[in-house]
N, CA, C and O atoms as a Tinker XYZ file with bonds, in Angstrom:
   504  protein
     1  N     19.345000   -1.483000   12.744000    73     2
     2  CA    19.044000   -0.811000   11.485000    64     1     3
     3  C     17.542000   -0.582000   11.384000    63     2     4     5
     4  O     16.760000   -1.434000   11.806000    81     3
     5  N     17.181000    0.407000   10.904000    73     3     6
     6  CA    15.731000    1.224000   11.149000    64     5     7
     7  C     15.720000    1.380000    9.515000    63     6     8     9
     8  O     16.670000    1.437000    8.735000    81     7
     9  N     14.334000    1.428000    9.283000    73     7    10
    10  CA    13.502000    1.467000    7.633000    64     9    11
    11  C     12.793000    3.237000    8.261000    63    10    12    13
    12  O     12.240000    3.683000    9.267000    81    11
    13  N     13.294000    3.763000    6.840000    73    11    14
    14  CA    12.258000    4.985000    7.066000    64    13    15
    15  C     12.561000    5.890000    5.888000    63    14    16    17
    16  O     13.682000    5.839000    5.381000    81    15
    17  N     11.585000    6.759000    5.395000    73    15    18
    18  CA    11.425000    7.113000    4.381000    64    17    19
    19  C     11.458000    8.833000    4.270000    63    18    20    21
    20  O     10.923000    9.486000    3.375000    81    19
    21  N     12.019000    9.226000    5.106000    73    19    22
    22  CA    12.347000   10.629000    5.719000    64    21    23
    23  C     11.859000   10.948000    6.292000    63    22    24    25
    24  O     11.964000   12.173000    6.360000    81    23
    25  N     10.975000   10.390000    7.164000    73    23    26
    26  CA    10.131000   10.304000    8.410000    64    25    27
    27  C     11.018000    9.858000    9.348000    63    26    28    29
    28  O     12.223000    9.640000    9.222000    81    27
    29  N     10.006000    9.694000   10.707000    73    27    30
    30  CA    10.428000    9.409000   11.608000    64    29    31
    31  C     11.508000    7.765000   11.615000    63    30    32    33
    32  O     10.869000    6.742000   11.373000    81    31
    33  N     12.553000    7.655000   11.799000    73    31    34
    34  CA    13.131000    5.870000   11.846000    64    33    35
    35  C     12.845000    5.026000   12.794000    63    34    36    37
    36  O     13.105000    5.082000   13.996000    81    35
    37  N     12.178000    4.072000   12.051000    73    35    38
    38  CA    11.416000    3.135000   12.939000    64    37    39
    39  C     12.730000    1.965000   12.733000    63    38    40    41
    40  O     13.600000    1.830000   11.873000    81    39
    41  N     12.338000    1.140000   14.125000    73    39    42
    42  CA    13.224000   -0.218000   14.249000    64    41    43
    43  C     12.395000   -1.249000   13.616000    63    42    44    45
    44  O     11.169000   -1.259000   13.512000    81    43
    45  N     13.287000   -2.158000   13.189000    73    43    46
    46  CA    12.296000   -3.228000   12.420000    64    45    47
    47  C     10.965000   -3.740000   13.391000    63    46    48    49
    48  O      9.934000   -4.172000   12.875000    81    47
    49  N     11.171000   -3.613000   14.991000    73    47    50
    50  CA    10.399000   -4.649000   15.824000    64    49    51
    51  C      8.765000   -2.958000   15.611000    63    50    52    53
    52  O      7.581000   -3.252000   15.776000    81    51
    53  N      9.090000   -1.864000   15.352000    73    51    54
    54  CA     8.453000   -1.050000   15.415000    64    53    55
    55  C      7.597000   -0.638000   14.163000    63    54    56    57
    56  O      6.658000    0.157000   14.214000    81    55
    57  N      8.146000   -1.436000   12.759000    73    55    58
    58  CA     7.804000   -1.451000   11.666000    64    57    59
    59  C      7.139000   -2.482000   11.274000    63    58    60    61
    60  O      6.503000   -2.594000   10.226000    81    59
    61  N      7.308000   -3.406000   12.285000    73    59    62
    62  CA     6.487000   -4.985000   11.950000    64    61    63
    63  C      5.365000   -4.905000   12.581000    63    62    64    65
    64  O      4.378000   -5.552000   12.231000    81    63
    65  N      5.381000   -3.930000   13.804000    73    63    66
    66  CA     3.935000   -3.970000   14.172000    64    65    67
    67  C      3.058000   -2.501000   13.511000    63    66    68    69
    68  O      1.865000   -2.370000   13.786000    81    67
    69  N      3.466000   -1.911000   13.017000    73    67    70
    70  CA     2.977000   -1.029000   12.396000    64    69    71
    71  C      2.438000   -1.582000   10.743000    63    70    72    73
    72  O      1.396000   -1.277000   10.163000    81    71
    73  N      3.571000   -2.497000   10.268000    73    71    74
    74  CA     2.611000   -2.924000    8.999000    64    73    75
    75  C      1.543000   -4.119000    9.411000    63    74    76    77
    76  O      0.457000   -4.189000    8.834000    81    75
    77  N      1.893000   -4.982000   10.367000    73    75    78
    78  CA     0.399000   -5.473000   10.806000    64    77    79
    79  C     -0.341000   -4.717000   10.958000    63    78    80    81
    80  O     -1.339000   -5.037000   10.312000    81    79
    81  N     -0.491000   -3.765000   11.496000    73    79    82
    82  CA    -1.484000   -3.114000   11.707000    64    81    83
    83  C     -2.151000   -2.290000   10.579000    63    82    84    85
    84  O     -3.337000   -1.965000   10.533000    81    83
    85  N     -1.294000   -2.041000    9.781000    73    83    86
    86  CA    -1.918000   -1.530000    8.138000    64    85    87
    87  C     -2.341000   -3.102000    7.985000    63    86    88    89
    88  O     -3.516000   -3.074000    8.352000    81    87
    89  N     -2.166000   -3.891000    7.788000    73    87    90
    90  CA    -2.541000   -4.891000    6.634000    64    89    91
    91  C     -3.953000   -5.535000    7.631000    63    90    92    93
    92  O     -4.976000   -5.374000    6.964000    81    91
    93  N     -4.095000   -5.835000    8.250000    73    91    94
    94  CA    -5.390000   -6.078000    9.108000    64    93    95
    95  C     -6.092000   -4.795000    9.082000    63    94    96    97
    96  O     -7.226000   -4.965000    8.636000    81    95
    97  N     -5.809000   -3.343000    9.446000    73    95    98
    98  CA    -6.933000   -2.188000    8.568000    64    97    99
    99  C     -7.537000   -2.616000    7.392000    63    98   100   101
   100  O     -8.768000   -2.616000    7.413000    81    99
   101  N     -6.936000   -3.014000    6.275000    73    99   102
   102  CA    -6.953000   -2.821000    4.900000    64   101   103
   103  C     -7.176000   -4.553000    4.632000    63   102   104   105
   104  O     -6.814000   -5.082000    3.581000    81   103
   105  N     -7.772000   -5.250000    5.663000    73   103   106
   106  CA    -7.800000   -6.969000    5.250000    64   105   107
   107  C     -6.888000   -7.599000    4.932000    63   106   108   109
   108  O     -7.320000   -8.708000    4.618000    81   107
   109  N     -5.855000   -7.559000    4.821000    73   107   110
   110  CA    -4.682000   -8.142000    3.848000    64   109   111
   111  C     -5.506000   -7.948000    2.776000    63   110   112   113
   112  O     -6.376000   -8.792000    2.562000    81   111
   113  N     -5.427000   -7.254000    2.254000    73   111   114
   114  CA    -5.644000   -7.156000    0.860000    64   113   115
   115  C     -5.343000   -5.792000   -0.102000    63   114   116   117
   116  O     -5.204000   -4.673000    0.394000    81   115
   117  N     -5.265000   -6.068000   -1.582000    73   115   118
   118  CA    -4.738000   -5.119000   -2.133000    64   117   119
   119  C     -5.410000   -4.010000   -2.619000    63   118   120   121
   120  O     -5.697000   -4.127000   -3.810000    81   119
   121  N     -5.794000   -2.860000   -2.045000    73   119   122
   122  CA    -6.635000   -1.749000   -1.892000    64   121   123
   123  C     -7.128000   -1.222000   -3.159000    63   122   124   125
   124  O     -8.138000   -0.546000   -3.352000    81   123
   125  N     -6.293000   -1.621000   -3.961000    73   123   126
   126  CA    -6.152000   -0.564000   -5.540000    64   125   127
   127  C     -7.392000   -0.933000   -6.251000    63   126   128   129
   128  O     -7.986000   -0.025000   -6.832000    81   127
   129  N     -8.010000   -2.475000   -6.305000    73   127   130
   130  CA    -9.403000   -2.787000   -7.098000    64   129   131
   131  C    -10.014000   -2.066000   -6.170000    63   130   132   133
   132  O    -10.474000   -1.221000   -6.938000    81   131
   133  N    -10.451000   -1.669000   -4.931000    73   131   134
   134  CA   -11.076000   -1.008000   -4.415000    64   133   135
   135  C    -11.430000    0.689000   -4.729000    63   134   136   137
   136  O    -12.460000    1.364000   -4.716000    81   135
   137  N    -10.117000    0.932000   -4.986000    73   135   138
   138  CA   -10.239000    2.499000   -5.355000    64   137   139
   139  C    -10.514000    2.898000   -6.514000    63   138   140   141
   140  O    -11.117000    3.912000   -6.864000    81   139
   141  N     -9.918000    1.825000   -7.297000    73   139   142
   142  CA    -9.885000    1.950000   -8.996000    64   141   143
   143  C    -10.105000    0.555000   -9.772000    63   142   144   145
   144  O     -9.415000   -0.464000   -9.799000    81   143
   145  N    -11.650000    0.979000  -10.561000    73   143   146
   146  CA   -12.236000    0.007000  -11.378000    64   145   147
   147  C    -11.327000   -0.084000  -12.097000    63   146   148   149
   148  O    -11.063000   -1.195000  -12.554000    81   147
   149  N    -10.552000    1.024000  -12.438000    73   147   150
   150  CA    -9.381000    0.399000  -13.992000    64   149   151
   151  C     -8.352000   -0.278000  -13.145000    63   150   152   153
   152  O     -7.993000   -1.277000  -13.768000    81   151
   153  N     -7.757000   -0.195000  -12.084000    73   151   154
   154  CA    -6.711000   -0.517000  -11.929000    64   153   155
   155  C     -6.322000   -1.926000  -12.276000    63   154   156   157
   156  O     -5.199000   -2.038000  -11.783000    81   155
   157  N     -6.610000   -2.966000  -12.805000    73   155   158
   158  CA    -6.943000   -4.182000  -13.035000    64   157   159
   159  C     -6.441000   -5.261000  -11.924000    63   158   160   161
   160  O     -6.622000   -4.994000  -10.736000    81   159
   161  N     -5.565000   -6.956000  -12.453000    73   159   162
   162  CA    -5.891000   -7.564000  -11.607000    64   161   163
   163  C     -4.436000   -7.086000  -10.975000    63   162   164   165
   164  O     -3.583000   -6.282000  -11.352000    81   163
   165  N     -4.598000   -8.228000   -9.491000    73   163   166
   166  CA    -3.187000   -8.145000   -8.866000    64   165   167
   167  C     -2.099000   -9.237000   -9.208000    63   166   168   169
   168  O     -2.377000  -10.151000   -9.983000    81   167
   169  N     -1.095000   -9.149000   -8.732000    73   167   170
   170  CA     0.333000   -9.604000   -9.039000    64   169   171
   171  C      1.045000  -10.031000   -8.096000    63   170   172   173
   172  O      1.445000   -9.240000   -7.241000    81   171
   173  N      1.331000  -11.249000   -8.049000    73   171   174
   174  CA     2.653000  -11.433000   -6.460000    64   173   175
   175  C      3.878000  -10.537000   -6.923000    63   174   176   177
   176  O      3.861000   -9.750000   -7.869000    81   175
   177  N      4.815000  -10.773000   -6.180000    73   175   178
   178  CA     6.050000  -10.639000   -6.836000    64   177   179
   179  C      6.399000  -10.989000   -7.434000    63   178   180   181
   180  O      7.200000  -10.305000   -8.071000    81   179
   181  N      6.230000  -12.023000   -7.736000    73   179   182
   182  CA     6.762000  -12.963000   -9.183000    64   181   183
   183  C      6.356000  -12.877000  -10.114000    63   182   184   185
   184  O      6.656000  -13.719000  -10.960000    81   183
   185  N      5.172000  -11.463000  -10.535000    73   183   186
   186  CA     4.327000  -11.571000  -11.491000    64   185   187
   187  C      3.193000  -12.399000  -12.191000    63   186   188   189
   188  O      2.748000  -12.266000  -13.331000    81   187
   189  N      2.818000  -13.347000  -11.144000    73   187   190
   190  CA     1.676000  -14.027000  -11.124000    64   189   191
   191  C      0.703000  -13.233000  -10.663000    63   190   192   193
   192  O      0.633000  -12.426000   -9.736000    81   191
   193  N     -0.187000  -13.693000  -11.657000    73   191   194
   194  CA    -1.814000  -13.413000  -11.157000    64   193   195
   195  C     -2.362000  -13.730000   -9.962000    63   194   196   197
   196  O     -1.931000  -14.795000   -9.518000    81   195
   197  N     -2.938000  -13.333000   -9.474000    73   195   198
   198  CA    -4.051000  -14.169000   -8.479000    64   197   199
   199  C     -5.585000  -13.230000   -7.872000    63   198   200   201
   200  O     -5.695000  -12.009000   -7.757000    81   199
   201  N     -6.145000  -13.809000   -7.708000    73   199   202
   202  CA    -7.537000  -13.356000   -7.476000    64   201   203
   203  C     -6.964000  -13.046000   -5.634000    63   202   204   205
   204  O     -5.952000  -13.206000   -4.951000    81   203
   205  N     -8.368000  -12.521000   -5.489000    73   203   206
   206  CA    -8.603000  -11.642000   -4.033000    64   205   207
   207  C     -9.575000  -12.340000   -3.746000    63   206   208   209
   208  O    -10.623000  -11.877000   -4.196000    81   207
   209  N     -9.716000  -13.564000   -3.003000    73   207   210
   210  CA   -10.690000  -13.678000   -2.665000    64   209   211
   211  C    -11.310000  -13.807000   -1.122000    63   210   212   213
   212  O    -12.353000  -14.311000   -0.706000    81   211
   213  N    -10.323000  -13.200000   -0.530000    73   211   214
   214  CA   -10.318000  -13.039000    0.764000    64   213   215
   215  C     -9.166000  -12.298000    1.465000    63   214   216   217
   216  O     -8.641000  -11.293000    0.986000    81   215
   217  N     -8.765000  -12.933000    2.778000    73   215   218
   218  CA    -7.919000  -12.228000    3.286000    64   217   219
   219  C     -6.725000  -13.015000    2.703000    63   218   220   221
   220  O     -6.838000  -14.226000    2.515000    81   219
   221  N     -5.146000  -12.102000    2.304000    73   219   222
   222  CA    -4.289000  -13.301000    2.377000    64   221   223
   223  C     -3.668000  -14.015000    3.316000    63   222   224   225
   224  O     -3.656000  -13.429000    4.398000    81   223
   225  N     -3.073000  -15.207000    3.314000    73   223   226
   226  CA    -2.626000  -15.845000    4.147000    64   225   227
   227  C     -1.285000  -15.177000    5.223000    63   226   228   229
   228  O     -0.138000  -15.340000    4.807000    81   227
   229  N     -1.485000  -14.433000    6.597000    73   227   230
   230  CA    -0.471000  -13.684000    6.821000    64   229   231
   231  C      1.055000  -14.254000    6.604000    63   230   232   233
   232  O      1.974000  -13.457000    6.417000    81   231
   233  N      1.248000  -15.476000    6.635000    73   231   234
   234  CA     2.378000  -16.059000    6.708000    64   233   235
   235  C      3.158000  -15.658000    5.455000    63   234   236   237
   236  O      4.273000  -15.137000    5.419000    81   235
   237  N      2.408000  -15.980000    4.489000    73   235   238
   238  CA     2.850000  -15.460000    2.363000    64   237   239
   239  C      2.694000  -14.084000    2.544000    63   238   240   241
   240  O      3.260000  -13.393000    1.697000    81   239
   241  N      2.116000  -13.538000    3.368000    73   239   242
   242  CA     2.171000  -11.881000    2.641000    64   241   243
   243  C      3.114000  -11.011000    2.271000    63   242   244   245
   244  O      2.787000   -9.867000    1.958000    81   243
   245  N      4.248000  -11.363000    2.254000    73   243   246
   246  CA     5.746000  -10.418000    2.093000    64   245   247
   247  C      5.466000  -11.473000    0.104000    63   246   248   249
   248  O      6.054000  -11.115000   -0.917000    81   247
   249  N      4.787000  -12.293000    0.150000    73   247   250
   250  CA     4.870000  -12.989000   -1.552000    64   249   251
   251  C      3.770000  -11.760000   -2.705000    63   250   252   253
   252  O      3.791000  -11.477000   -3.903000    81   251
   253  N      2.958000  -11.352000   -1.559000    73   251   254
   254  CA     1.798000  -10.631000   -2.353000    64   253   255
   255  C      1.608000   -9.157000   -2.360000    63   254   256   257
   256  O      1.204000   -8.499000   -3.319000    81   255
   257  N      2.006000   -8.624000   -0.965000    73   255   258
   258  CA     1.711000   -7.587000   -0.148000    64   257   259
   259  C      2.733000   -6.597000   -0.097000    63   258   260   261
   260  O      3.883000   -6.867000    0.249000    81   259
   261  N      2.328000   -5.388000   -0.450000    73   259   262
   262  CA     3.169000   -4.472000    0.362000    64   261   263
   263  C      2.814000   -3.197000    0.839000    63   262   264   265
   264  O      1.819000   -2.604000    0.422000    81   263
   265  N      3.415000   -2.838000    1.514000    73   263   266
   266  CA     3.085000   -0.820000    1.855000    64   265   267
   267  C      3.684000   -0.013000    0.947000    63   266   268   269
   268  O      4.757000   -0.094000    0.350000    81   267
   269  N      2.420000    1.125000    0.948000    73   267   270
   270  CA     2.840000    2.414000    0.148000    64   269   271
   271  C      2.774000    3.365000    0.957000    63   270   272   273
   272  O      1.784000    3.538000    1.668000    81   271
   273  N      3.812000    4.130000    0.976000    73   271   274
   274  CA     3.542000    5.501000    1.262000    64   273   275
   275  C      3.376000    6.399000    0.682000    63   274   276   277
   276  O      4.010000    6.812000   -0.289000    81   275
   277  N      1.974000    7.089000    1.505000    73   275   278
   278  CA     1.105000    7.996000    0.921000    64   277   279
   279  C      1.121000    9.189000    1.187000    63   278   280   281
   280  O      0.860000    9.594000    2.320000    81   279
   281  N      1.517000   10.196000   -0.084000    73   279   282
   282  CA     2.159000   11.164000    0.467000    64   281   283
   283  C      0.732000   11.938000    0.608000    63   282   284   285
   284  O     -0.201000   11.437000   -0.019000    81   283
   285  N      0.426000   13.325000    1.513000    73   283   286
   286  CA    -0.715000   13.964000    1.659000    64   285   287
   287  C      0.037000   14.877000    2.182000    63   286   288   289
   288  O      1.004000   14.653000    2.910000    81   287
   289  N     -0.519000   16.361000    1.707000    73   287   290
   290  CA     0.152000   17.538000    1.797000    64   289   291
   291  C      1.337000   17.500000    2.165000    63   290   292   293
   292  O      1.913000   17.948000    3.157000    81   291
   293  N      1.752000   16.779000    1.059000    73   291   294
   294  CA     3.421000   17.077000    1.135000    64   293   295
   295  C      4.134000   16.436000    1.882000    63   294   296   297
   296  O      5.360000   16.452000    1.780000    81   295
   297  N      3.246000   15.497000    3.110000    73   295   298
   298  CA     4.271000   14.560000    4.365000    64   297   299
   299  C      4.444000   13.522000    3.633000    63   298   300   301
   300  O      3.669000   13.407000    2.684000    81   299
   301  N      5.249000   12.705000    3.789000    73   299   302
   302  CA     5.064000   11.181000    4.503000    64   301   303
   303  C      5.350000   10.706000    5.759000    63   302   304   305
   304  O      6.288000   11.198000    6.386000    81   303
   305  N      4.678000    9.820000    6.222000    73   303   306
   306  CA     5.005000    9.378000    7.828000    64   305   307
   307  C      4.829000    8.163000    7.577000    63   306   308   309
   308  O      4.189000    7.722000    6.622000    81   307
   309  N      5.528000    7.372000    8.637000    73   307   310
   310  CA     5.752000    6.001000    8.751000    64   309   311
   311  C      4.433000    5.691000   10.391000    63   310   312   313
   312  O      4.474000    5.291000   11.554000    81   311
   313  N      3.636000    6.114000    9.574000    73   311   314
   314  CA     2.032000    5.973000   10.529000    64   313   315
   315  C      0.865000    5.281000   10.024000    63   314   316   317
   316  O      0.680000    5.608000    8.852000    81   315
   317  N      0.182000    4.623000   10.359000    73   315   318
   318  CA    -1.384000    4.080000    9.978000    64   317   319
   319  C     -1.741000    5.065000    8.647000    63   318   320   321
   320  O     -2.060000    4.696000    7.516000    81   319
   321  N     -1.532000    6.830000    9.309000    73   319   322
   322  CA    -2.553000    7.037000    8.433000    64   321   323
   323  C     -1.694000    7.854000    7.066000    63   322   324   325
   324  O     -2.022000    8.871000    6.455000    81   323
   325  N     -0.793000    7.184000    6.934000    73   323   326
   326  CA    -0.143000    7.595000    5.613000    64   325   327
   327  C      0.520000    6.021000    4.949000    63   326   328   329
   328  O      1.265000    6.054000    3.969000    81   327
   329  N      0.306000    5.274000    5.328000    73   327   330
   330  CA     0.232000    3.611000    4.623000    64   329   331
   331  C     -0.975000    2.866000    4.187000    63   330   332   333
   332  O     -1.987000    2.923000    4.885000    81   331
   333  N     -0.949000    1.969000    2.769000    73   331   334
   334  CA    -1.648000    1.636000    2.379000    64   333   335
   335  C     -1.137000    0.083000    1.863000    63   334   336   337
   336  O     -0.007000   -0.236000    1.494000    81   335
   337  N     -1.959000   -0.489000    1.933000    73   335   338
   338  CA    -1.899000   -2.046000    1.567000    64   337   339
   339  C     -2.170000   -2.481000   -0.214000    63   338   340   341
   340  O     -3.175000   -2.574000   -0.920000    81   339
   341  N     -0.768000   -2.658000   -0.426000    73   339   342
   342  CA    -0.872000   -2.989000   -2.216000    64   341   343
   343  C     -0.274000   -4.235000   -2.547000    63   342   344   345
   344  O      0.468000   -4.821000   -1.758000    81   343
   345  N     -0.610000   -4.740000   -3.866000    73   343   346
   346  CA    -0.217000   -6.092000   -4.112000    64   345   347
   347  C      1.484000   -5.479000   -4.555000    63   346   348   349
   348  O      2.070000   -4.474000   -4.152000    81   347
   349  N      1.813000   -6.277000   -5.283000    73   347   350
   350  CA     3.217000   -6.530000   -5.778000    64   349   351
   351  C      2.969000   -5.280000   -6.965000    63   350   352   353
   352  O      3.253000   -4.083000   -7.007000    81   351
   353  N      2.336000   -6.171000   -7.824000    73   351   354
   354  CA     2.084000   -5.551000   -9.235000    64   353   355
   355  C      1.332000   -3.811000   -9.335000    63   354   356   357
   356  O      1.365000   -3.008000  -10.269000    81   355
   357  N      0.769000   -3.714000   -8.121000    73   355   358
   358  CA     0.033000   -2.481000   -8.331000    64   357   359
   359  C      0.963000   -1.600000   -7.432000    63   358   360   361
   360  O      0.915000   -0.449000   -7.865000    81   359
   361  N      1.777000   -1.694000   -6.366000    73   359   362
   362  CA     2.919000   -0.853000   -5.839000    64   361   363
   363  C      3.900000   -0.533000   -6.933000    63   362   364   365
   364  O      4.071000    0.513000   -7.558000    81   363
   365  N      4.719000   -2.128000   -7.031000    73   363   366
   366  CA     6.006000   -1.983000   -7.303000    64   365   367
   367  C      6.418000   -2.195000   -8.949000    63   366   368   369
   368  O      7.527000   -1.928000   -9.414000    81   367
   369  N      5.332000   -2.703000   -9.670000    73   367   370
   370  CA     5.403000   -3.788000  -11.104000    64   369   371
   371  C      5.892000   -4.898000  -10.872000    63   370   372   373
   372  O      6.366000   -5.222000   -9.783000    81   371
   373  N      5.826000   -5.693000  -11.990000    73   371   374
   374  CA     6.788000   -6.846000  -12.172000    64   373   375
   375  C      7.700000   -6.948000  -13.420000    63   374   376   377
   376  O      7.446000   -7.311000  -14.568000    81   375
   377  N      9.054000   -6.435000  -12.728000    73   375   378
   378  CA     9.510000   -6.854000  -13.776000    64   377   379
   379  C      9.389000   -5.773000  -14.446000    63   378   380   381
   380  O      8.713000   -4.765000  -14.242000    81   379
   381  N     10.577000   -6.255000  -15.814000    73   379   382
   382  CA    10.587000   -5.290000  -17.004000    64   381   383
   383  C      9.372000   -4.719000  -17.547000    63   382   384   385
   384  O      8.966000   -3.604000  -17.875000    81   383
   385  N      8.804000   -6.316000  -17.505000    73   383   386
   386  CA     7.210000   -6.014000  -18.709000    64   385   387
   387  C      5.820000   -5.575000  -17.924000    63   386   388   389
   388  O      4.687000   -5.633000  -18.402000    81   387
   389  N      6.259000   -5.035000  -16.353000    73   387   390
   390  CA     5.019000   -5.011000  -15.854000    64   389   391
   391  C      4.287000   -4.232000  -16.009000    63   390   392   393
   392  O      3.273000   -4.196000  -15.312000    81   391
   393  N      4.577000   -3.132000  -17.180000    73   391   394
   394  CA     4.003000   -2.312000  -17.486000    64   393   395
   395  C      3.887000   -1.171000  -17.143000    63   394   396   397
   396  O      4.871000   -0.592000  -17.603000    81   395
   397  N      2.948000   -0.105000  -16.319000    73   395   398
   398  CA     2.345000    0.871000  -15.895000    64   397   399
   399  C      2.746000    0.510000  -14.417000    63   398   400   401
   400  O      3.115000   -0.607000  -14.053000    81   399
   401  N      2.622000    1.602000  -13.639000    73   399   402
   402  CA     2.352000    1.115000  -11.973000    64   401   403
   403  C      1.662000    1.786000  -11.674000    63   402   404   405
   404  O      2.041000    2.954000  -11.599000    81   403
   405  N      0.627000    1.550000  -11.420000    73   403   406
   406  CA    -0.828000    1.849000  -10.669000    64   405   407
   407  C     -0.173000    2.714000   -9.668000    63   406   408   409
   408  O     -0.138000    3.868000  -10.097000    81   407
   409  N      0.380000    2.594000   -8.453000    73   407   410
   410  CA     0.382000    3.741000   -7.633000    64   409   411
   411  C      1.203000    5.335000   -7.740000    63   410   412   413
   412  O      0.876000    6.367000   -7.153000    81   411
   413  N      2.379000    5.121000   -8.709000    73   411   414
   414  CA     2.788000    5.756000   -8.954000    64   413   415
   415  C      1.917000    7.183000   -9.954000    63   414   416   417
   416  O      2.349000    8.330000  -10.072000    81   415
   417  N      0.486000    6.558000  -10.613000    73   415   418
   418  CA     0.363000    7.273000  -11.412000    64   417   419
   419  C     -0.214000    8.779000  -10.749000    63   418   420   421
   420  O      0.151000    9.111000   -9.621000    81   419
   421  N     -1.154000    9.657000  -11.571000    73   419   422
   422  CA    -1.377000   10.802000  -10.986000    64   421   423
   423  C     -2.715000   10.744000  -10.261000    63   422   424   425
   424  O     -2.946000   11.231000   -9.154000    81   423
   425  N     -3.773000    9.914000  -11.235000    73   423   426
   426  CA    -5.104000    9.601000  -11.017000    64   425   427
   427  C     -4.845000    8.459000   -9.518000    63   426   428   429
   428  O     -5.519000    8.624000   -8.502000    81   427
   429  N     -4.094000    7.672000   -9.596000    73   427   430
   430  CA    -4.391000    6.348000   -8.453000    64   429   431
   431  C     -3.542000    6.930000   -7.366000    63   430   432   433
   432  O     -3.593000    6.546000   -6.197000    81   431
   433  N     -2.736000    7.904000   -7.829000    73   431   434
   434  CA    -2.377000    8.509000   -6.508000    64   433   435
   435  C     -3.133000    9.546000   -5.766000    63   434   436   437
   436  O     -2.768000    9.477000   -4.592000    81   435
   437  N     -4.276000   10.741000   -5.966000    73   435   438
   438  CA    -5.478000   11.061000   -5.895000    64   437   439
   439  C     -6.353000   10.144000   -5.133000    63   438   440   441
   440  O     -7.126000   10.371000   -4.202000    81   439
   441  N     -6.144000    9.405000   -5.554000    73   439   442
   442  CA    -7.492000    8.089000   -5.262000    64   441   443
   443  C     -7.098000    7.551000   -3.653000    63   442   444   445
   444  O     -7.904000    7.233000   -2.778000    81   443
   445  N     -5.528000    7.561000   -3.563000    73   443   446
   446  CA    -5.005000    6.935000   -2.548000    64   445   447
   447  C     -5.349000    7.798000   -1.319000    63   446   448   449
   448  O     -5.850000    7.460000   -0.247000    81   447
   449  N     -4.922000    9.079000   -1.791000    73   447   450
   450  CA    -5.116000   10.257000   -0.923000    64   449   451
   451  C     -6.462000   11.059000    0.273000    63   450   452   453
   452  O     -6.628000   11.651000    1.339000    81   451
   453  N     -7.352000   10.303000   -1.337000    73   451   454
   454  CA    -9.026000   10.480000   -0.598000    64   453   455
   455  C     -9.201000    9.533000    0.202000    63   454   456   457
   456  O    -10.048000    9.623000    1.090000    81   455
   457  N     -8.690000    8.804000    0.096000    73   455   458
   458  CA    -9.037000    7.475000    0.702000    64   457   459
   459  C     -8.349000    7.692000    1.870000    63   458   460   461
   460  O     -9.047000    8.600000    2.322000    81   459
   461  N     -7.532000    7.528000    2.644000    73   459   462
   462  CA    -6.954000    8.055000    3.563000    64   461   463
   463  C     -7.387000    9.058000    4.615000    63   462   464   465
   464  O     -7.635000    8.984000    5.818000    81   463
   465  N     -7.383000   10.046000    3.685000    73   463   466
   466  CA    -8.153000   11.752000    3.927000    64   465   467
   467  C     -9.840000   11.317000    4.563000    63   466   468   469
   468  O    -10.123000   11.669000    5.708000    81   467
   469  N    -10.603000   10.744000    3.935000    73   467   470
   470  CA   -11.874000   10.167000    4.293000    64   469   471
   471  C    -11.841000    9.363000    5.658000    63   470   472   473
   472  O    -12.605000    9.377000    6.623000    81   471
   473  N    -10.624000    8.624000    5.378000    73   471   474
   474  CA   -10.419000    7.262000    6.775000    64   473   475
   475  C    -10.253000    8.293000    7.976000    63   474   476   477
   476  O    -10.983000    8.376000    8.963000    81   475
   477  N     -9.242000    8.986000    7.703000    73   475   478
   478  CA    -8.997000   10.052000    8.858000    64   477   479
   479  C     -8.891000   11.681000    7.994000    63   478   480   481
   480  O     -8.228000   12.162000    7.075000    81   479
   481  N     -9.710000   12.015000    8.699000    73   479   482
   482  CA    -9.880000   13.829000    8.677000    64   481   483
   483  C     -8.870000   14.621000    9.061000    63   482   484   485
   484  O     -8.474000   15.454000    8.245000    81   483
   485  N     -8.370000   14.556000   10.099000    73   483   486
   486  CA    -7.818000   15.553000   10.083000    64   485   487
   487  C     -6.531000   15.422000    9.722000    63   486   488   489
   488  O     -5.756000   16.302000   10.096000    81   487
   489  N     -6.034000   14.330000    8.940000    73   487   490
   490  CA    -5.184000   14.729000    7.851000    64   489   491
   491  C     -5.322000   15.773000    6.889000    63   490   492   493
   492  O     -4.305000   16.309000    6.449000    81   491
   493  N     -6.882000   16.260000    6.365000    73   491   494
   494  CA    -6.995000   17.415000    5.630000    64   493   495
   495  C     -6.977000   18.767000    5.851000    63   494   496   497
   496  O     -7.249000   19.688000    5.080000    81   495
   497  N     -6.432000   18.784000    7.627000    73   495   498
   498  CA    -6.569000   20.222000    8.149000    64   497   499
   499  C     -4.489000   20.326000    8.099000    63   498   500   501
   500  O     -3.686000   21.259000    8.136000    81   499
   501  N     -4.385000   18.925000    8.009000    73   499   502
   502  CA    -2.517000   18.964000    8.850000    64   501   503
   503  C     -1.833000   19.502000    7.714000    63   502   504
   504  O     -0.620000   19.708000    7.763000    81   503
């Protein structure tokens, strides 16, 4: 069984090394305070708080961490340069009360895009 998002279908052994490889790009860590001063703090899954104060621990990171896919002119791909490293709370919410979701919106999705687009170029010609 393969994960894929109308992209290419990757096998899990092909998706595990592909999100290592996003999450060591991106530090283990959750990109969104980076892009966006408002975006506020992060969230495990469980809707706990927690600070960033480094890398996270790879072993917990399925507790804190996840991938987004980033759509840019219209693709998504299950590639480096259309994944991004987000906490719980700023991908997915928590929960009923989690409020808003940061990536979903119009502005933090913009934000995601440049960011990307900047990392690699010629995503802005593709």
């Amino acid at each position: 069984m393969g994960l894929h998002t109308g992209a290419r279908q990757l096998t899990r052994e092909e998706w595990a090394a592909l999100s290592n490889e996003v999450f060591n790009r991106d530090g283990w860590m959750c990109q969104a305070p980076w892009l966006d001063a408002e975006a506020g703090p992060c969230h495990d899954r469980d809707g706990r708080l927690f600070r960033q104060m480094g890398a996270c621990n790879p072993r917990r990171v399925r507790e804190y961490m996840t991938l987004q896919h980033v759509q840019i002119n219209g693709r998504t791909e299950n590639d480096v340069q259309h994944l991004l490293t987000l906490c719980w709370g700023h991908h997915l919410g928590n929960g009923e009360k989690g409020g808003r979701i940061w990536s979903k919106q119009k502005e933090p999705a913009r934000l995601q895009r440049e960011h990307l687009i900047k990392r690699y170029p010629e995503l802005e010609a593709a």
